[in-house]
C-alpha positions in Angstrom: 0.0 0.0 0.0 3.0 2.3 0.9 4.3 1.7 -2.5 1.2 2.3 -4.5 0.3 5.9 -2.3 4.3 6.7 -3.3 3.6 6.1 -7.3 0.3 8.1 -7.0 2.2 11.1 -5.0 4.8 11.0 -7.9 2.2 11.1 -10.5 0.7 14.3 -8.7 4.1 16.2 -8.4 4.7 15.7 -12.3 1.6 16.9 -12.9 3.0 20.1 -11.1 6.4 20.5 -12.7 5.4 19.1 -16.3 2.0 20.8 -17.1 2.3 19.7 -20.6 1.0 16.2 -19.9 -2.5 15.4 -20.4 -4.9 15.6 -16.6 -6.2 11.6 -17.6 -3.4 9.1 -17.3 -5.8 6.2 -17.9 -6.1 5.5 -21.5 -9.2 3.5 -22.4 -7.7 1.2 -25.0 -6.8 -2.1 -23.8 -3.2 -2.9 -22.7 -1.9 -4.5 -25.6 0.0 -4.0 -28.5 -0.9 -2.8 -31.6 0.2 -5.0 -34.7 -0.5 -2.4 -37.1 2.5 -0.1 -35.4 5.3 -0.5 -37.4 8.1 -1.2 -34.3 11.1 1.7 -34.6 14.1 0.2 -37.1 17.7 1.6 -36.6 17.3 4.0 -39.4 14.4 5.7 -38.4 14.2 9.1 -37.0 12.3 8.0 -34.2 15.4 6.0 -32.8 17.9 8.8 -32.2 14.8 10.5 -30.7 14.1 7.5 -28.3 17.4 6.6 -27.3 18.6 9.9 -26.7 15.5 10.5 -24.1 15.8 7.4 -22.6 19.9 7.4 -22.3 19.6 10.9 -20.0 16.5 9.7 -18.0 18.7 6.8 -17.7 21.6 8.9 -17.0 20.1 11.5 -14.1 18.4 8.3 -12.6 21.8 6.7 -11.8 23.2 9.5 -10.8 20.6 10.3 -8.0 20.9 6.9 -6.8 24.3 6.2 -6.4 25.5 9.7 -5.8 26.0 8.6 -2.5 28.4 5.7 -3.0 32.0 7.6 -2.9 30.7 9.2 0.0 30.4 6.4 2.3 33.7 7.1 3.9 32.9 10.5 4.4 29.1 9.3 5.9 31.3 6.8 8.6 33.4 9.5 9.7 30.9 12.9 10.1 28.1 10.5 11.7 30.7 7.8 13.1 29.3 5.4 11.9 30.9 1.7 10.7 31.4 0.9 6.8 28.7 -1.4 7.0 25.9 0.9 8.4 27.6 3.7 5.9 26.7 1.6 3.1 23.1 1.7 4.3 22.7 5.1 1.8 22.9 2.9 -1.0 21.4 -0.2 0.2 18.4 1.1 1.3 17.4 3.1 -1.6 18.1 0.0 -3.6 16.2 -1.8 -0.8 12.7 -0.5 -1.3 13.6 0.4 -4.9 13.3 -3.6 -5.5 9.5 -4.3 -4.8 8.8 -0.7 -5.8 9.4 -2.1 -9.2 7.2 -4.8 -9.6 4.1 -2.3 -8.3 5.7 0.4 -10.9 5.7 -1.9 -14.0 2.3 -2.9 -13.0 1.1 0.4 -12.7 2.5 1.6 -16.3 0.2 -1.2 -17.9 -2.6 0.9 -16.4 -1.6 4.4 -16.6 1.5 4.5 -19.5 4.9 4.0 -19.9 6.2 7.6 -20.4 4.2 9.5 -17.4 5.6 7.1 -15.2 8.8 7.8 -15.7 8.5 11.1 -15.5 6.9 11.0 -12.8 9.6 8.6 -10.6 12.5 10.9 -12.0 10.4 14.3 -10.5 9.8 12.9 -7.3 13.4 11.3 -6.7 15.2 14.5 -7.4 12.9 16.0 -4.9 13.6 13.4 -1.8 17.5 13.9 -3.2 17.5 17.8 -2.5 15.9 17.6 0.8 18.1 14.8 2.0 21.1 16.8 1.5 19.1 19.5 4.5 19.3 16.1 6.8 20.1 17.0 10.2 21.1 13.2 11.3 21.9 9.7 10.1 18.3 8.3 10.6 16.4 11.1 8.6 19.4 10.6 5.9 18.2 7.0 5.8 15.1 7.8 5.9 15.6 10.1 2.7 17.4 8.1 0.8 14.9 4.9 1.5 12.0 7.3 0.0 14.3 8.4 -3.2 14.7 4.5 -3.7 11.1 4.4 -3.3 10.4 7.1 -5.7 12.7 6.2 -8.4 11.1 2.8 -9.1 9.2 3.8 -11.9 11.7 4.9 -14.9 14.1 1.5 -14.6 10.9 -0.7 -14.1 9.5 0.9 -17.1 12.3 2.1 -19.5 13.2 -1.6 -20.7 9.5 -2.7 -21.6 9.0 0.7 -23.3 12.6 -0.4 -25.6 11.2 -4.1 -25.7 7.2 -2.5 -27.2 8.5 0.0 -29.4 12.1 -1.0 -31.0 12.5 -3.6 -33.6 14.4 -6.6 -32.5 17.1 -5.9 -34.8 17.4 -2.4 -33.5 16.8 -3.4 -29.8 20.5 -4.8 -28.9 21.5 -1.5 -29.8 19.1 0.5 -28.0 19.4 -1.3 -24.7 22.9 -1.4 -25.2 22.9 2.8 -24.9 20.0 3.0 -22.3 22.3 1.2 -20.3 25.5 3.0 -21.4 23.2 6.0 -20.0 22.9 4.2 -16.6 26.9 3.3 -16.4 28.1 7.1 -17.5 25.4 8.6 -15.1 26.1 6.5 -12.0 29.7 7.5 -12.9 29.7 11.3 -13.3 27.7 11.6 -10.2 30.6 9.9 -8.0 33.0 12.2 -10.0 30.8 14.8 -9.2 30.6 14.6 -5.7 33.8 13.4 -4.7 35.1 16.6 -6.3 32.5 18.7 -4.5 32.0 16.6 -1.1 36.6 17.6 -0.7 36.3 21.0 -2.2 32.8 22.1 0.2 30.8 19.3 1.3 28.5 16.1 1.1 25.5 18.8 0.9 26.6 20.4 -1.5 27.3 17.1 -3.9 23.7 15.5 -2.9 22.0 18.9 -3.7 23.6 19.3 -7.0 22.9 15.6 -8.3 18.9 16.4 -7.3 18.7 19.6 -9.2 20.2 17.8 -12.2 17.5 15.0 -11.9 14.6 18.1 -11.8 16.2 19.2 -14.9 16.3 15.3 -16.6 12.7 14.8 -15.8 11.9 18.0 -17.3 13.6 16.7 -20.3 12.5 13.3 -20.5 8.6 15.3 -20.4 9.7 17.5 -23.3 11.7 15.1 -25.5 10.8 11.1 -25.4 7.8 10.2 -27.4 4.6 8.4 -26.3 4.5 5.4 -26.8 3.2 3.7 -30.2 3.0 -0.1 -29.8 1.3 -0.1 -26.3 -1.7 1.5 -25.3 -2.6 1.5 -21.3 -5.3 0.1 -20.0 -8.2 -0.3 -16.7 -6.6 -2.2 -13.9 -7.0 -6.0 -14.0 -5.6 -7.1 -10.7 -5.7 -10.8 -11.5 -4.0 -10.5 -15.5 -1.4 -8.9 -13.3 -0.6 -11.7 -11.0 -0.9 -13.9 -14.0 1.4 -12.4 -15.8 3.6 -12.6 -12.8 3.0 -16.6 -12.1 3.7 -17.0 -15.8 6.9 -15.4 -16.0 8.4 -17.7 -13.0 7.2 -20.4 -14.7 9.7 -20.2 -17.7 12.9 -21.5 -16.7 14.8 -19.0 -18.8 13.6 -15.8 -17.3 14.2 -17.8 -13.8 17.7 -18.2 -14.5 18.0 -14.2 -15.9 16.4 -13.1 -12.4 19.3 -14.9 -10.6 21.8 -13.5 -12.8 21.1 -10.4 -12.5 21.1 -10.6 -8.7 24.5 -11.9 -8.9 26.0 -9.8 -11.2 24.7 -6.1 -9.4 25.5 -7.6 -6.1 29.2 -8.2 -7.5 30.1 -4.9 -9.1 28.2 -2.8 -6.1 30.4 -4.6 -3.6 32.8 -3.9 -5.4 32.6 0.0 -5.1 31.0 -0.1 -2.0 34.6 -1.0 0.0 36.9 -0.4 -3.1 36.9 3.7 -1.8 37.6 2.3 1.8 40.4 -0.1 0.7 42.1 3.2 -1.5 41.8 5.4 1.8 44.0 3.0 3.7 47.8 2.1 3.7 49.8 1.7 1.9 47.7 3.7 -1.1 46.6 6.7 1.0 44.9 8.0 -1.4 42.7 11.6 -1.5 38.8 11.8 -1.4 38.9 13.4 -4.9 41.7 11.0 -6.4 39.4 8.4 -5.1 36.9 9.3 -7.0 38.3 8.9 -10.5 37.9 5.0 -9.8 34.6 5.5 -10.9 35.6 6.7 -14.3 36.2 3.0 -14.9 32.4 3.4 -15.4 33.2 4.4 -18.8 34.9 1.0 -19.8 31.0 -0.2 -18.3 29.7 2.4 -20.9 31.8 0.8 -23.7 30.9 -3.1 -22.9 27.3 -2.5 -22.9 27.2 -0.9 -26.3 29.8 -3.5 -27.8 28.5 -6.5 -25.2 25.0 -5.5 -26.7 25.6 -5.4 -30.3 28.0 -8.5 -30.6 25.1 -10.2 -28.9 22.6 -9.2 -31.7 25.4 -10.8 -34.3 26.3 -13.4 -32.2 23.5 -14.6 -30.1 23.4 -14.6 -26.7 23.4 -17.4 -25.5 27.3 -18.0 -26.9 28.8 -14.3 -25.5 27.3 -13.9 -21.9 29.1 -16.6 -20.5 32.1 -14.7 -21.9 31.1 -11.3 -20.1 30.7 -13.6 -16.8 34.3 -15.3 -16.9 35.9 -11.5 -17.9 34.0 -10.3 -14.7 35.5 -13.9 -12.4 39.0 -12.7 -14.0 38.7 -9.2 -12.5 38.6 -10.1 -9.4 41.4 -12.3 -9.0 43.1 -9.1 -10.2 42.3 -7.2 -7.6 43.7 -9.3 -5.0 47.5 -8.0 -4.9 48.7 -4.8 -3.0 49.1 -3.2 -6.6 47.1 -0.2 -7.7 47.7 -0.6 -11.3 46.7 -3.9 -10.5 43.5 -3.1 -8.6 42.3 -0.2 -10.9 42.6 -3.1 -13.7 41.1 -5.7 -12.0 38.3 -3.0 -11.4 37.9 -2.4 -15.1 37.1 -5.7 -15.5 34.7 -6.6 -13.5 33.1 -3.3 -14.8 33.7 -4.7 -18.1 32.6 -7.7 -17.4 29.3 -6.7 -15.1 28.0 -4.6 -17.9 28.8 -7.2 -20.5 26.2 -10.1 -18.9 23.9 -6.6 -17.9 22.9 -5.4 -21.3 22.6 -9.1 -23.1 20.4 -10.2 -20.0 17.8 -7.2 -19.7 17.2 -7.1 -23.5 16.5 -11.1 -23.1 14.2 -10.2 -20.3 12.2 -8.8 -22.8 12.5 -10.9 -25.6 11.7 -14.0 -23.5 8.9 -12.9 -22.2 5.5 -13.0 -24.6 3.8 -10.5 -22.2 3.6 -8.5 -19.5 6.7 -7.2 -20.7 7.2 -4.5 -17.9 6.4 -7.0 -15.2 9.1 -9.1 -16.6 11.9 -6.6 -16.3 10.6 -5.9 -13.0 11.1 -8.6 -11.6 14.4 -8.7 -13.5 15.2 -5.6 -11.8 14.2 -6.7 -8.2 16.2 -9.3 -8.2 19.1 -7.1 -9.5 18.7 -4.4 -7.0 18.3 -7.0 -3.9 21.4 -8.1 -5.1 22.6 -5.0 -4.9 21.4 -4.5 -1.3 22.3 -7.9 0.2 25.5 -7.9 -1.2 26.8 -4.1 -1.0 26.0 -4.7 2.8 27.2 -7.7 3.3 30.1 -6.9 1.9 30.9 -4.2 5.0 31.3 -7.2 7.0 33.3 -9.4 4.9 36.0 -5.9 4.9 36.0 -5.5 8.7 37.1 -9.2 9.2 39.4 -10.2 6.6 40.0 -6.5 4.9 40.1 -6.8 0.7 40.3 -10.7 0.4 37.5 -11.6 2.6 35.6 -8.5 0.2 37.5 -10.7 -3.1 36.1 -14.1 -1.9 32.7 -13.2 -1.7 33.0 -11.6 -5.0 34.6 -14.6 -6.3 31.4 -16.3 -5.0 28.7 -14.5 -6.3 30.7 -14.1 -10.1 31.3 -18.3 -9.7 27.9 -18.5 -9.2 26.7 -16.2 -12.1 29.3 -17.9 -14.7 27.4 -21.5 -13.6 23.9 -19.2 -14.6 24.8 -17.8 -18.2 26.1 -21.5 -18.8 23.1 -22.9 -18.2 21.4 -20.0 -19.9 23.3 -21.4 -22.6 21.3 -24.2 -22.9 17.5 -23.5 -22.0 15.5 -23.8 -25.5 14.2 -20.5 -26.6 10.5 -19.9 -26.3 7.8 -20.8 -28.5 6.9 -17.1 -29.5 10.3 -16.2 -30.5 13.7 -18.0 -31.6 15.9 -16.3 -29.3 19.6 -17.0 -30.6 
């Protein structure tokens, strides 16, 4: 109930800040796709139009939500706090991101892809600027919980939006740059406020990335299209939780949920404690020289573009498994007391993270013959729970054993997702479609 009052309070704030949406956002067509829509090719106009709307919503989402990851050292120290309980910023807001999503990709079969996502980006950027006017660590929490909370509706909905309206030829590619959106966001807002949390301080860095995310959603309002191949519908509570049965009951999409819950938790682990192990003898290292770590996000930019399209050529089923051992390799990399060695072995578990990312989520929606947005919900609940189980438990793995216990359970959780995307491998495509 919390979650659905959330998504209606998001749909009433962009209704304040982008007047140029329509007052009904209840169409009364049924939810399902029209046939007679020609789907978007490469070539068309259409597709630099989508791609570049959806690559900055993807871009300020990121960066609202993990704005607050190269600040965890900062957080332990001004609220003395332990690296694990610093961590909470981030895990939270992934926390109640996760089931968010599922109620948000319900709710944009009823009331439409597009003011959804405006709506989650408007709201977020809101909760982001008053958190950075938090006067202690439980109302930060608290903050940053709500922002997860709000934010559910553009990553819930921006994959089934790709998945209705691109043509499967064009939609390697187009997931690949959404998601190259995601990776160059998340990064420039840890650049970003590493560089202004040393120069002033962790207000100043939290308040910035929310006023870029009012400006993204008033871009996202202005510039992405409405969507052609879907047409919202009245609520049907039990298609819903059909469509939901039926997607656990195809072993495929089983096997993408718990890789992509492997996967985030691996690379959010890994830059959860990376910062802490940088601050420490023997590297030493500044708060604004740690920060540059997370331009390895743009090797993450790089993969899921080239990760995405090789895919298209290749199949997926015979590259993933590559993008999963790249990722295993990284972290034995990281191991040694070597920066050159840890900054590489960094870049590839980026590498390799966003590699098994991009080819998974655009199989999400491929696999699945509807319900579409409920399918990468789920994808993406099990991705951000990931996310949240692992980039806390990681906190404790560091204060026992220091980097290598942090390395072993990374070894774990990328062992495991290698074994997934080889058995991935192997499960028969659906009838509806011959997935390569």
């Amino acid at each position: 109930m919390a979650a659905v009052l959330a998504l209606s309070g998001m749909l009433a704030i962009a209704g304040q800040i982008a007047p140029w949406l329509p007052s009904s956002m209840i169409a009364p067509a049924s939810a399902r796709s029209n046939s007679q829509t020609r789907p978007i090719a490469r070539g068309d106009p259409a597709f630099a139009r989508v791609t570049a709307a959806l690559f900055l919503g993807a871009f300020t989402t990121f960066a609202l939500l993990y704005s607050v990851q190269p600040l965890l050292p900062i957080f332990a120290r001004d609220f003395d706090v332990s690296p694990a309980a610093a961590s909470l910023s981030l895990s939270l807001a992934t926390l109640t991101m996760a089931p968010a999503l599922i109620v948000a990709g319900s709710a944009s079969e009823v009331w439409g892809r597009k003011h959804l996502m405006v709506a989650s980006l408007a709201a977020s950027s809101m909760a982001t600027l008053i958190a950075s006017m938090a006067g202690d660590w439980t109302i930060l929490l608290v903050l940053r919980a709500l922002t997860g909370l709000a934010l559910s509706g553009l990553p819930a909905v921006a994959m089934a939006y790709l998945a209705d309206e691109m043509a499967p030829a064009a939609l390697g590619l187009a997931m690949g740059l959404y998601i190259a959106g995601t990776t160059l966001g998340g990064m420039a807002s840890r650049l970003g406020a590493s560089a202004l949390a040393d120069y002033w301080s962790w207000r100043a860095a939290i308040a910035a990335t929310g006023f870029v995310g009012l400006l993204g959603a008033a871009f996202l309002a202005y510039a992405l299209p409405r969507e052609r191949a879907f047409a919202a519908g009245t609520p049907d509570m039990r298609r819903l939780a059909r469509a939901l049965a039926g997607h656990f009951a195809d072993p495929g999409l089983r096997l993408l949920f718990a890789e992509g819950f492997l996967v985030m938790g691996s690379l959010v682990c890994t830059y959860n404690y990376i910062g802490f192990r940088l601050a420490a003898p023997p590297f030493s290292l500044s708060q604004t020289t740690i920060g540059f770590v997370f331009a390895l996000y743009l090797v993450g930019a790089a993969s899921s573009a080239f990760m995405g399209e090789l895919a298209g050529r290749l199949g997926r089923r015979r590259v993933i498994w590559i993008a999963a051992m790249i990722q295993l390799a990284g972290v034995a990399v990281t191991v040694p007391d070597n920066l050159g060695a840890v900054i590489g072995g960094v870049a590839l578990i980026t590498w390799g993270f966003f590699g098994v990312h991009s080819i998974a989520s655009s199989w999400v929606g491929l696999r699945a013959p509807t319900g579409r947005a409920q399918a990468t919900a789920l994808y993406l609940f099990f991705y951000y729970l990931g996310s949240s189980v692992a980039g806390s438990a990681g906190g404790w793995f560091f204060a026992r054993w220091a980097w290598p216990g942090v390395a072993g359970l990374l070894g774990a959780l990328v062992g495991a997702a290698l074994l997934v995307a080889l058995r991935l491998s192997k499960v028969p495509p659906p009838r509806h479609l011959q997935v390569r």
